[in-house]
ROFITOR-871838 format. One record per residue: residue in one letter; x, y, z of N, C-alpha, C in turn. Coordinates in pm, 1 decimal. Example, Ala and Ser with C-alpha at 12.3 -4.5 7.8 and 13.67 -1.06 7.14 Angstrom:
! ROFITOR-871838
{zaro "A" {1319.0 -569.0 780.0} {1230.0 -450.0 780.0} {1320.0 -330.0 780.0}}
{zaro "S" {1285.0 -225.0 708.0} {1367.0 -106.0 714.0} {1290.0 3.0 787.0}}
END
This chain:
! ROFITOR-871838
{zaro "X" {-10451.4 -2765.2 1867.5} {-10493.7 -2628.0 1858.7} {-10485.2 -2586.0 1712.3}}
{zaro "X" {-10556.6 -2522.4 1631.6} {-10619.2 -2484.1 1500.7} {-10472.0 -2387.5 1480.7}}
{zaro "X" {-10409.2 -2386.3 1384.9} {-10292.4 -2275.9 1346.8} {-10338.7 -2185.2 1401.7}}
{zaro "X" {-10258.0 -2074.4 1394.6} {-10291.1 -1945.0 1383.9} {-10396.8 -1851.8 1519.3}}
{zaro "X" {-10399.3 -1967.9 1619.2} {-10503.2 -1935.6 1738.7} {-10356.1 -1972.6 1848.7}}
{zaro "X" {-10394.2 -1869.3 1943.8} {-10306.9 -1902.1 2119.2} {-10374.9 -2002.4 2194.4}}
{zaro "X" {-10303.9 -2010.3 2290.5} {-10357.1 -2055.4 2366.2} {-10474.2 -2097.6 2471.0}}
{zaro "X" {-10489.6 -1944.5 2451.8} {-10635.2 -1912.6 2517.0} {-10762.6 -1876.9 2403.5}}
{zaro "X" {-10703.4 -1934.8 2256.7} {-10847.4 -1956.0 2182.2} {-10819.2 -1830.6 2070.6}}
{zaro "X" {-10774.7 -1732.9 2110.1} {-10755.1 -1590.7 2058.6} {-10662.2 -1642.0 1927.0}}
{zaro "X" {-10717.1 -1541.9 1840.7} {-10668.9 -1550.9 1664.1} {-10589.1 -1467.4 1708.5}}
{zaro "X" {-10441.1 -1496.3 1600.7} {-10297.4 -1418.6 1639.8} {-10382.3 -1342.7 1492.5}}
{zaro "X" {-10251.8 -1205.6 1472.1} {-10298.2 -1128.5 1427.0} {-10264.7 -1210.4 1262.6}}
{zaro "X" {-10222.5 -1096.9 1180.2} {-10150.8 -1141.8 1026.8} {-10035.7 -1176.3 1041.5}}
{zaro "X" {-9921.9 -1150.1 1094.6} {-9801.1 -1216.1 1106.7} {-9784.0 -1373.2 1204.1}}
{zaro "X" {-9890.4 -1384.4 1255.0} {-9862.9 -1512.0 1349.5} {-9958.9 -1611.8 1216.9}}
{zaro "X" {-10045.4 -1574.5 1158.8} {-10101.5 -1673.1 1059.9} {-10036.1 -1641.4 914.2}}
{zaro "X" {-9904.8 -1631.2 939.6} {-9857.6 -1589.5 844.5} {-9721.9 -1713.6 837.3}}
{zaro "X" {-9718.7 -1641.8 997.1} {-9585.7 -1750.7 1061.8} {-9640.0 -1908.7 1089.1}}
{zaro "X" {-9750.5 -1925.5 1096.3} {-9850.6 -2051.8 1063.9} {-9828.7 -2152.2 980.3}}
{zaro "X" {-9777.9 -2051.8 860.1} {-9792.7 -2171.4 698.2} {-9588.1 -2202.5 735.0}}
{zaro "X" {-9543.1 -2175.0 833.3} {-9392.9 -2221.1 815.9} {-9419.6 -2365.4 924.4}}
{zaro "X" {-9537.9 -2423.1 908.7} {-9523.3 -2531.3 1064.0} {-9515.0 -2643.0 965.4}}
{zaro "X" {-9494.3 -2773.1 1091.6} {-9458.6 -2913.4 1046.6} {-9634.8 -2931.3 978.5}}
{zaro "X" {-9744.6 -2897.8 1038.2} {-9873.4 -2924.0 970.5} {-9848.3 -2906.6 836.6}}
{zaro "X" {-9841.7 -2765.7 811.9} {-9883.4 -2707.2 637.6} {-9733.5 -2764.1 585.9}}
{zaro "X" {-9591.1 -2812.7 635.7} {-9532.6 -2925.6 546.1} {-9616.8 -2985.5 512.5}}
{zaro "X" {-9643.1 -3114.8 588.0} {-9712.6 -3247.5 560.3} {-9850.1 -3218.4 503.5}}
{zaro "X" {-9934.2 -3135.0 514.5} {-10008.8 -3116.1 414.1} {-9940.2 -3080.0 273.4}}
{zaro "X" {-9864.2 -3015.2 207.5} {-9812.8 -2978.1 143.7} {-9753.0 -3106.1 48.2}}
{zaro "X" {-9673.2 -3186.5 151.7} {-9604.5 -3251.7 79.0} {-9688.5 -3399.8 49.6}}
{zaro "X" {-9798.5 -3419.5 136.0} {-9905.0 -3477.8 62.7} {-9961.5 -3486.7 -44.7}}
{zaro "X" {-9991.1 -3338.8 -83.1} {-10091.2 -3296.6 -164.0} {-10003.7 -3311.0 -312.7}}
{zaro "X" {-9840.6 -3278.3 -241.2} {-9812.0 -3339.0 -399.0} {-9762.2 -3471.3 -441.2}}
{zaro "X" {-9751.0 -3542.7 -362.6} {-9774.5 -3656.3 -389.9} {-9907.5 -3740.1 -462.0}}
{zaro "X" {-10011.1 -3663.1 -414.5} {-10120.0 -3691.4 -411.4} {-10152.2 -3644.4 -615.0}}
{zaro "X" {-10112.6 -3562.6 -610.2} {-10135.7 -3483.1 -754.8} {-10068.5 -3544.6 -829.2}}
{zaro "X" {-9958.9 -3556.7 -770.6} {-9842.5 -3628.2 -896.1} {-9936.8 -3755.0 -931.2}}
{zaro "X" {-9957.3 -3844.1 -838.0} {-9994.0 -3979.1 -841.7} {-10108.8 -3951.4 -946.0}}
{zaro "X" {-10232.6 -3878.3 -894.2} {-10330.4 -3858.8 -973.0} {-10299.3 -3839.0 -1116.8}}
{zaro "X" {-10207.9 -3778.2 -1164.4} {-10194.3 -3734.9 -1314.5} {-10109.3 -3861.0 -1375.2}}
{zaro "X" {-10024.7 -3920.4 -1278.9} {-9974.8 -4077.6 -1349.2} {-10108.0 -4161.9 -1390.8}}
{zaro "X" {-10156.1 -4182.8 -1285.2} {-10324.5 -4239.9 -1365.9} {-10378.7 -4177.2 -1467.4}}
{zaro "X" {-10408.9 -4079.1 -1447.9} {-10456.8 -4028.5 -1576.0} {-10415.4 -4034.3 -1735.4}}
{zaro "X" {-10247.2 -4005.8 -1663.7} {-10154.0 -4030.5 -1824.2} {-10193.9 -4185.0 -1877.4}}
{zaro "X" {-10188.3 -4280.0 -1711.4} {-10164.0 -4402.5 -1819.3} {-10328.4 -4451.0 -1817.0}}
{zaro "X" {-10426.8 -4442.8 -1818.7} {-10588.9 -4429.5 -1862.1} {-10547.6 -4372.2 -2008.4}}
{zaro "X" {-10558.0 -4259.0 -2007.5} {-10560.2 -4151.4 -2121.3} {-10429.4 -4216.7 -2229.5}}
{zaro "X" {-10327.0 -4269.8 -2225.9} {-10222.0 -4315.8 -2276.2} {-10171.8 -4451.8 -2244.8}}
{zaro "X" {-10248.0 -4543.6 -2284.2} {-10251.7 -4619.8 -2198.0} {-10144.1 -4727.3 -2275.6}}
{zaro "X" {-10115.5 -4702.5 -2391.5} {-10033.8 -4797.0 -2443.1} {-9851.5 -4766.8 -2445.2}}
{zaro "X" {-9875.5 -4632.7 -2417.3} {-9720.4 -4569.0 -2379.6} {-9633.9 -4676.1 -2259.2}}
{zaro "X" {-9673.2 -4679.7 -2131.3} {-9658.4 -4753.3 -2042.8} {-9680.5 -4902.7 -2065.9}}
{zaro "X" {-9777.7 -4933.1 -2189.7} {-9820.7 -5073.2 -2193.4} {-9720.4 -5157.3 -2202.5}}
{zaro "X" {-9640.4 -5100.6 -2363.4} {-9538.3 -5104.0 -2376.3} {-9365.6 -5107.7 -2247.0}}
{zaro "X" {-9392.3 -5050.7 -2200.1} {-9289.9 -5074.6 -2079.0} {-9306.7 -5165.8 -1996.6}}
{zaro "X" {-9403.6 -5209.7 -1942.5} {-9452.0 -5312.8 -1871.2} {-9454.8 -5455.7 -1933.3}}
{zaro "X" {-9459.3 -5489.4 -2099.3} {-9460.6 -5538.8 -2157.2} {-9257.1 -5608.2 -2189.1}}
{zaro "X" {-9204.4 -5477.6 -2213.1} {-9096.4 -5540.6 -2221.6} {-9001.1 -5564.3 -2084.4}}
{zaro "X" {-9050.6 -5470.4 -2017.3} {-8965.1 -5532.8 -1826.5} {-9006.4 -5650.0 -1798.5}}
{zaro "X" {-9111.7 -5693.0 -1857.7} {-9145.8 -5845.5 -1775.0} {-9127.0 -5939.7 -1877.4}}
{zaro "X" {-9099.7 -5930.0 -2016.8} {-9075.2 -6023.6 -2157.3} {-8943.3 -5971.6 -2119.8}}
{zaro "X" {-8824.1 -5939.4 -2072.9} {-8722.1 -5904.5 -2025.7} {-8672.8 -5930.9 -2148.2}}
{zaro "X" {-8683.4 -5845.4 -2314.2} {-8603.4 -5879.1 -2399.9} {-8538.7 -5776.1 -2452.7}}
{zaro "X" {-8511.0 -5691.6 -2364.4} {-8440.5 -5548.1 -2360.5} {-8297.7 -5589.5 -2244.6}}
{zaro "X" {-8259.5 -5707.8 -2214.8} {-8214.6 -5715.9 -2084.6} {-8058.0 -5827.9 -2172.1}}
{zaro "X" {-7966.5 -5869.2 -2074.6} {-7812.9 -5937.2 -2142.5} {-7908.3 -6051.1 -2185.9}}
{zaro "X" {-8033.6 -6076.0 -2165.5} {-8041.7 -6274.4 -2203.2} {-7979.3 -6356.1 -2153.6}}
{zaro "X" {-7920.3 -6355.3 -2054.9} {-7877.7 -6437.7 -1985.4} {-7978.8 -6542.3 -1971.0}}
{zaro "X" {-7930.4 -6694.9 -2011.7} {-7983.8 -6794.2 -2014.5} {-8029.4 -6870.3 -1840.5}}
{zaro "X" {-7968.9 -6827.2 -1761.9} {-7972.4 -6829.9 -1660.8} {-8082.8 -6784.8 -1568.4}}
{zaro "X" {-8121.0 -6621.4 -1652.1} {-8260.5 -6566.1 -1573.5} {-8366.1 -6568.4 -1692.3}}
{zaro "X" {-8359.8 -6601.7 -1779.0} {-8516.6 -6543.7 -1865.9} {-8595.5 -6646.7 -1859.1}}
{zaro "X" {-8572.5 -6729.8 -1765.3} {-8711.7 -6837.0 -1734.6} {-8806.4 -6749.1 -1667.7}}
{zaro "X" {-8715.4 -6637.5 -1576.4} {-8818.3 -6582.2 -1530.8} {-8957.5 -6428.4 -1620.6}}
{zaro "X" {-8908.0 -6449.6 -1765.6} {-8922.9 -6369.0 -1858.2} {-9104.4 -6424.4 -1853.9}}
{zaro "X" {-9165.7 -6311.9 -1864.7} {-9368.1 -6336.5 -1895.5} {-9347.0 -6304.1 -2024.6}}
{zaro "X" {-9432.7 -6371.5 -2092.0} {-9476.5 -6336.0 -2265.0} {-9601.3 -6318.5 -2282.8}}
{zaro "X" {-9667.4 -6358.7 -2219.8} {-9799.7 -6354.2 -2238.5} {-9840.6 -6214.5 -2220.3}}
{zaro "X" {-9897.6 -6150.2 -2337.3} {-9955.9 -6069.8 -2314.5} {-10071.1 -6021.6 -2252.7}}
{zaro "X" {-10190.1 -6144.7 -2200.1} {-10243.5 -6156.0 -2088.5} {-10219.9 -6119.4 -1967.3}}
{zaro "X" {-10095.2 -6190.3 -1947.3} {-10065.9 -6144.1 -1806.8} {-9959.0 -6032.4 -1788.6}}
{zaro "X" {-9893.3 -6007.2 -1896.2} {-9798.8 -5840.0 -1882.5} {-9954.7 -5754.1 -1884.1}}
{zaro "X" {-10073.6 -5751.4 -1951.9} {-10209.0 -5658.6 -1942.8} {-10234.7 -5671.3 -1810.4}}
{zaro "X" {-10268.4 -5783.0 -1766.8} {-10300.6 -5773.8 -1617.0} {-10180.2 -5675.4 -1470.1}}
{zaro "X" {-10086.0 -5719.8 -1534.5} {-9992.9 -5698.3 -1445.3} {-9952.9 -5528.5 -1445.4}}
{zaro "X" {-10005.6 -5469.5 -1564.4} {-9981.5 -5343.4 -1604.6} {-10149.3 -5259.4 -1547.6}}
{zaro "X" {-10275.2 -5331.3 -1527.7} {-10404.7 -5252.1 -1524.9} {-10386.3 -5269.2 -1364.3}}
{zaro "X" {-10303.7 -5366.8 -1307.1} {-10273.3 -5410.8 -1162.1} {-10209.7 -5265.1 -1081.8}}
{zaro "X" {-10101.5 -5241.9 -1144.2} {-9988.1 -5115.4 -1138.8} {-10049.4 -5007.8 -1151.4}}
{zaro "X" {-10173.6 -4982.7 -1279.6} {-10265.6 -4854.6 -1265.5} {-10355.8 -4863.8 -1119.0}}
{zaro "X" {-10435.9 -4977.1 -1118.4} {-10542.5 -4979.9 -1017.9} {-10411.1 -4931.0 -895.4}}
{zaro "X" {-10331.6 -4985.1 -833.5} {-10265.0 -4950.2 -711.2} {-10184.0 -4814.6 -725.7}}
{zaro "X" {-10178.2 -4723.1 -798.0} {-10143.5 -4610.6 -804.3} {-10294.7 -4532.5 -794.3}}
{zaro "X" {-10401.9 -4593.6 -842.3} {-10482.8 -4553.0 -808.0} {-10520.5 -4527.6 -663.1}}
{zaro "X" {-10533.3 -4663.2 -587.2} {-10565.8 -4664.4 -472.9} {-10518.9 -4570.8 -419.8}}
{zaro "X" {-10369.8 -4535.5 -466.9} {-10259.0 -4451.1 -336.8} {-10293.5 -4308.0 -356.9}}
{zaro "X" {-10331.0 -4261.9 -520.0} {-10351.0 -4182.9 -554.5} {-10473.4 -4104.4 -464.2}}
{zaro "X" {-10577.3 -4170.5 -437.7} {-10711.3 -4170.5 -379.2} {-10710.2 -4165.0 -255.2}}
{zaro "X" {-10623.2 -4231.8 -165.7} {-10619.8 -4211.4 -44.8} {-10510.4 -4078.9 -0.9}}
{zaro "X" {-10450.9 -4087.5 -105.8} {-10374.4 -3907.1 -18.9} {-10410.6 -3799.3 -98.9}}
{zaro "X" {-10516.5 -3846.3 -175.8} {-10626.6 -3666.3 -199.9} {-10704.5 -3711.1 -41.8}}
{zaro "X" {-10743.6 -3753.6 -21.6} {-10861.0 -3800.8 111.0} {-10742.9 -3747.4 213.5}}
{zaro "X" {-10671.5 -3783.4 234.0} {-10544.0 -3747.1 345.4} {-10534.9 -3598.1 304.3}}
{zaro "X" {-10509.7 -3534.8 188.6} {-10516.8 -3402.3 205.3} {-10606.7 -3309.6 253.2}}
{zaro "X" {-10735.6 -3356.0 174.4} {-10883.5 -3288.6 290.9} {-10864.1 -3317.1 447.6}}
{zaro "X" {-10805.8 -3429.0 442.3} {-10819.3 -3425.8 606.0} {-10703.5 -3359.6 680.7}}
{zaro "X" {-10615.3 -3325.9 598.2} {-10503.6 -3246.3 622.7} {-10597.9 -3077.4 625.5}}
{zaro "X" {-10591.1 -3058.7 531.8} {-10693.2 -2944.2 525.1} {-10757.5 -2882.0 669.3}}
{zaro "X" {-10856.0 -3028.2 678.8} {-10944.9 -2964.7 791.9} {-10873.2 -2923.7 909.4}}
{zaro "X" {-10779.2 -3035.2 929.1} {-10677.2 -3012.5 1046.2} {-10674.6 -2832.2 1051.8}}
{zaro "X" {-10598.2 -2834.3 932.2} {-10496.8 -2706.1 941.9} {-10619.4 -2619.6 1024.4}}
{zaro "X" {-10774.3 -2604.2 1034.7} {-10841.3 -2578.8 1047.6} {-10902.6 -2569.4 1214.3}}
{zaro "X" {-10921.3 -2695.0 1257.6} {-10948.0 -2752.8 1352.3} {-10854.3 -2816.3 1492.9}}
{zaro "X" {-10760.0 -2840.7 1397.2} {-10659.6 -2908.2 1480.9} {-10676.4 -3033.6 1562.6}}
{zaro "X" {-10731.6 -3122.4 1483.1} {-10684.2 -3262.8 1527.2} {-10645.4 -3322.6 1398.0}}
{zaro "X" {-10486.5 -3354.0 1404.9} {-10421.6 -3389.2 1305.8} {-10363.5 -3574.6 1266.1}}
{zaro "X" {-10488.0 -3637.6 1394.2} {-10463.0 -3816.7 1356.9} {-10536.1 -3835.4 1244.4}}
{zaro "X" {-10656.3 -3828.2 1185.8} {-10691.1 -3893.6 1070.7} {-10591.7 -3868.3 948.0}}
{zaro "X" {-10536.3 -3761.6 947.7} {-10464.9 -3675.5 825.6} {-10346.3 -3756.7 819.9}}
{zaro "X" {-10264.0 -3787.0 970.4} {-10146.3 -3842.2 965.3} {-10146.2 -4002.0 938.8}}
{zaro "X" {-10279.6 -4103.4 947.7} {-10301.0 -4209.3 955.3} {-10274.7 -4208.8 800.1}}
{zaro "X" {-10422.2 -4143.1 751.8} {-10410.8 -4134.5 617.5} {-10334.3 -4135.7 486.3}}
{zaro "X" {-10266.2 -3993.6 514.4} {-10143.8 -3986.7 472.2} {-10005.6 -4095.2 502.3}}
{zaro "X" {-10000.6 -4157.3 597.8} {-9920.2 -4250.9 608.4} {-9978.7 -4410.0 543.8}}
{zaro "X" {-10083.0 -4418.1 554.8} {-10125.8 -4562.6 417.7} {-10128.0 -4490.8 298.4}}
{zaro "X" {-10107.6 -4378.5 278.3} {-10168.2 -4403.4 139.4} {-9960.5 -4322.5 99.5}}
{zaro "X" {-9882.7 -4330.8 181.9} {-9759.6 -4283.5 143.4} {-9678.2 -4412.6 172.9}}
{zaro "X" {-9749.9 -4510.2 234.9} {-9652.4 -4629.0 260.3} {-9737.6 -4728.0 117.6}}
{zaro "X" {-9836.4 -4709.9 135.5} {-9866.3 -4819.9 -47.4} {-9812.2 -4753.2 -118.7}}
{zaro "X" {-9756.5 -4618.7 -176.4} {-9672.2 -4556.5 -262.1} {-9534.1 -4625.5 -261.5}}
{zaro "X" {-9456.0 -4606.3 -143.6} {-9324.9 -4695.9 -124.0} {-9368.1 -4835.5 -148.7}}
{zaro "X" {-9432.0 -4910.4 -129.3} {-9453.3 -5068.7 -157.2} {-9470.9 -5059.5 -273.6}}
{zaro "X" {-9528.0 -5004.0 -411.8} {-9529.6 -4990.9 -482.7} {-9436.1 -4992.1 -587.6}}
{zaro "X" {-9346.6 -4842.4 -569.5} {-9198.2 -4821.8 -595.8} {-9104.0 -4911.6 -564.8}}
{zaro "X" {-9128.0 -4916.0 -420.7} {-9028.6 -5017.5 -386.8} {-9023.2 -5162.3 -385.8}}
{zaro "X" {-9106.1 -5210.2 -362.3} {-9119.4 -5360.5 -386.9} {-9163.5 -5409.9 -566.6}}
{zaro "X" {-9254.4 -5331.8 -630.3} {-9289.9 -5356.1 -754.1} {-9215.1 -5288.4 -858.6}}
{zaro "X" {-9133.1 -5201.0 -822.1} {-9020.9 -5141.2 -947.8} {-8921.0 -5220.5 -905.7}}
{zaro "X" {-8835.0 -5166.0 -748.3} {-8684.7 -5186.7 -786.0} {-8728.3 -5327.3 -727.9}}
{zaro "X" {-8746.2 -5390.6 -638.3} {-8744.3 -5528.1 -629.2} {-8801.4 -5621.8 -761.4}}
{zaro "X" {-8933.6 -5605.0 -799.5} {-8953.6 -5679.6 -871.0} {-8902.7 -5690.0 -1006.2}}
{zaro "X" {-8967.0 -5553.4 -1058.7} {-8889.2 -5486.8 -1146.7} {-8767.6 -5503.7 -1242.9}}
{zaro "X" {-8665.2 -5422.4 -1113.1} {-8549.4 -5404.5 -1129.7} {-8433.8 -5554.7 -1121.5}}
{zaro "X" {-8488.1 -5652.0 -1034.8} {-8396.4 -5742.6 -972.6} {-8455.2 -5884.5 -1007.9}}
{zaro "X" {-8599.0 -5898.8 -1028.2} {-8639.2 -6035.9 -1041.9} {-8645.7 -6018.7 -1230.5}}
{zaro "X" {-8702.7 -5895.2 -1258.8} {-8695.9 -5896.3 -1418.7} {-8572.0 -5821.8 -1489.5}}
{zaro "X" {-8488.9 -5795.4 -1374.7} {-8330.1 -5770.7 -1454.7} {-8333.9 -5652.3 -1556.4}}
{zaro "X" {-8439.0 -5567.6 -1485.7} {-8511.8 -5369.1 -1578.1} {-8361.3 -5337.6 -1554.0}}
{zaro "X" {-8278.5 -5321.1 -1450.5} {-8150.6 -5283.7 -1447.2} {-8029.9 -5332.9 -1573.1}}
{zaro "X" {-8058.9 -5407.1 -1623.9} {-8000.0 -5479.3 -1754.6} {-8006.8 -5346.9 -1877.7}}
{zaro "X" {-8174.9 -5308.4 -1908.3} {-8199.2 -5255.5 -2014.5} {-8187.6 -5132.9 -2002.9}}
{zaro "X" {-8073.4 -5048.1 -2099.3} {-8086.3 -4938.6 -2181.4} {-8235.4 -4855.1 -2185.3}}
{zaro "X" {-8317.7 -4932.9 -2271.2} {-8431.4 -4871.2 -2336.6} {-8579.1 -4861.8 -2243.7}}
{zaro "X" {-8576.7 -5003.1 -2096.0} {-8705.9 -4975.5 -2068.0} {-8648.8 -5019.5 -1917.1}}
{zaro "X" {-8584.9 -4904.6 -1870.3} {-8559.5 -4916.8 -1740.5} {-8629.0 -4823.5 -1664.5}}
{zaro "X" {-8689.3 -4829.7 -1549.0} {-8741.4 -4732.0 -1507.9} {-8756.5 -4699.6 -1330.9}}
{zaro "X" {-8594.2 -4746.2 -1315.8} {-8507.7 -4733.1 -1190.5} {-8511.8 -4603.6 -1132.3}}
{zaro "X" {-8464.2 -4486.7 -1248.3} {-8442.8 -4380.9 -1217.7} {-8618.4 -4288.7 -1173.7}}
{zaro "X" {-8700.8 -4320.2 -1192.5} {-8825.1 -4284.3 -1166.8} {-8829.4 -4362.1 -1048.7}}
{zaro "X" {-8852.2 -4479.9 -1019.1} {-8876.6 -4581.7 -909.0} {-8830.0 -4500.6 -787.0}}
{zaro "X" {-8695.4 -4413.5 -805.5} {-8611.0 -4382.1 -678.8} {-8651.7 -4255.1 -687.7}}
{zaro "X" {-8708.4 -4178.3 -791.0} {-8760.6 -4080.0 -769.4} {-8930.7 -4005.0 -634.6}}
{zaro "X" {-8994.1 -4147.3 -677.3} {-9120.3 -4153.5 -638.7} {-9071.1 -4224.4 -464.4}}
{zaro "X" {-8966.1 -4284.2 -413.3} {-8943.8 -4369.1 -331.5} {-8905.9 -4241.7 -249.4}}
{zaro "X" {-8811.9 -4164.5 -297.6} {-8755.5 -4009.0 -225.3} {-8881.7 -3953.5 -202.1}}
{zaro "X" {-8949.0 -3927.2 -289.6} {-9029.0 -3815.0 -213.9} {-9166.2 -3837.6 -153.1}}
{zaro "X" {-9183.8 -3999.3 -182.4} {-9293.9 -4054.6 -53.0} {-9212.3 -4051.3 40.0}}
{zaro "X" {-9057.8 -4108.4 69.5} {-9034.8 -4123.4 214.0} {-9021.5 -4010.2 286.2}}
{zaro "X" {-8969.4 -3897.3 198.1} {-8950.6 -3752.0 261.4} {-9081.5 -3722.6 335.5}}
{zaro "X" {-9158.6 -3722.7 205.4} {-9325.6 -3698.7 256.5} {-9328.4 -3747.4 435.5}}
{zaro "X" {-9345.1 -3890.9 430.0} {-9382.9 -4027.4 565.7} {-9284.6 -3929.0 672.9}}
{zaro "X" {-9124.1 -3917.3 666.6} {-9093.0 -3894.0 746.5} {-9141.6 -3753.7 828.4}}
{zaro "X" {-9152.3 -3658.1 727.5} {-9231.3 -3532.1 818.6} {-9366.1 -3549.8 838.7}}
{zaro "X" {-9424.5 -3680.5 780.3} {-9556.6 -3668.9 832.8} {-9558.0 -3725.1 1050.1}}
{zaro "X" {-9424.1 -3773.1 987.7} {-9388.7 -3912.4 1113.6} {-9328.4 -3786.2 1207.6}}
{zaro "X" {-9293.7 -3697.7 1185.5} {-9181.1 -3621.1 1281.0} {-9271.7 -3580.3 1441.6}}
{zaro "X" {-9236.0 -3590.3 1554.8} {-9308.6 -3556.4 1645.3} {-9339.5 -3409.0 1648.7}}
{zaro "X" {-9403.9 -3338.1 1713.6} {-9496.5 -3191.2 1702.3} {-9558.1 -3148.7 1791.7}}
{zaro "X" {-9558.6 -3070.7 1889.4} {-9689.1 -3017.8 1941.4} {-9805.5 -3027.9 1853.0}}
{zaro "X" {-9824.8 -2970.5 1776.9} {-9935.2 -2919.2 1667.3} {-10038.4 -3064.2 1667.6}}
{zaro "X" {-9942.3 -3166.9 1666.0} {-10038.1 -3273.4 1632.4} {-10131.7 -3327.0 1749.1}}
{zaro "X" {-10129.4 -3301.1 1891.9} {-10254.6 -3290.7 1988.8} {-10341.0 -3219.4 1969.3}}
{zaro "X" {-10458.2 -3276.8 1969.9} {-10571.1 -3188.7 1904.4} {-10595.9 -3084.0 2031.1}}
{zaro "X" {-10705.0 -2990.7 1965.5} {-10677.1 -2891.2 2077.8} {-10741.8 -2911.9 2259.2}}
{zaro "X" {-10726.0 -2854.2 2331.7} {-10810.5 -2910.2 2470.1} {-10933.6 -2862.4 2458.5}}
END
């Protein structure tokens, strides 16, 4: 059923579409959309700035910000070939995620509108679970633990990783929370 409408079809007055924007829908739209924005302007920064980040990606995976332990820097990349690849890799998939939860927000949108809220929640849930695979498997796992980013002072970027990991999962879980709202209407 479309916010802000009863049961029997009838538009509530100003206080019931008022009391509307406090539902689990306009969360999860909400907390989409900034996910969705945030992501978008990380692309942009690193397009538009592209050597700021180059640089970080460059030394987390040449791991020479890290103890040197003789033990792990076999697993150290030098090639600047493949730290470029591995860094336009990290843009393109922030892209993707970026792209699919603006698309999840229109379809959030329409919901709020219409009220059938599966494409919005599908949506929003791939494009908030490639966000966590992202963070999570390509910062702190790979990152953090196979390139030893937890070592370095200067190009660690743990504390962001867990930043972006919080507030996709926050996002997933209220997208995930059960609802009336989310049966579309009869």
């Amino acid at each position: 059923m479309p916010l802000g409408s009863t049961a029997g079809g009838r538009r509530e007055g100003v206080d019931g579409r008022l009391l509307a924007l406090g539902t689990l829908p306009v969360a999860a739209t909400a907390l989409t959309a900034t996910v969705a924005v945030y992501l978008l302007l990380v692309v942009f920064g690193n397009i538009t700035d592209f050597g700021t980040n180059q640089k970080f990606v460059q030394h987390v995976l040449a791991m020479d910000t890290t103890f040197r332990d003789k033990h792990l820097m076999w697993r150290a990349i030098t090639s600047t070939a493949l730290q470029n690849t591995a860094y336009v890799a990290i843009i393109a998939w922030e892209a993707l995620s970026a792209l699919v939860l603006t698309a999840a927000t229109v379809c959030w949108l329409a919901a709020l509108r219409h009220g059938d809220f599966t494409r919005a929640r599908r949506a929003s849930t791939l494009g908030l679970v490639l966000t966590l695979l992202l963070f999570g498997i390509g910062f702190i796992a790979i990152g953090g633990e196979w390139f030893a980013m937890w070592q370095s002072k200067a190009w660690n970027g743990l504390d962001a990783a867990i930043r972006n990991i919080t507030l996709a999962g926050i996002a997933l879980i209220v997208v995930q929370l059960p609802s009336p709202h989310w049966r579309a209407a009869d």
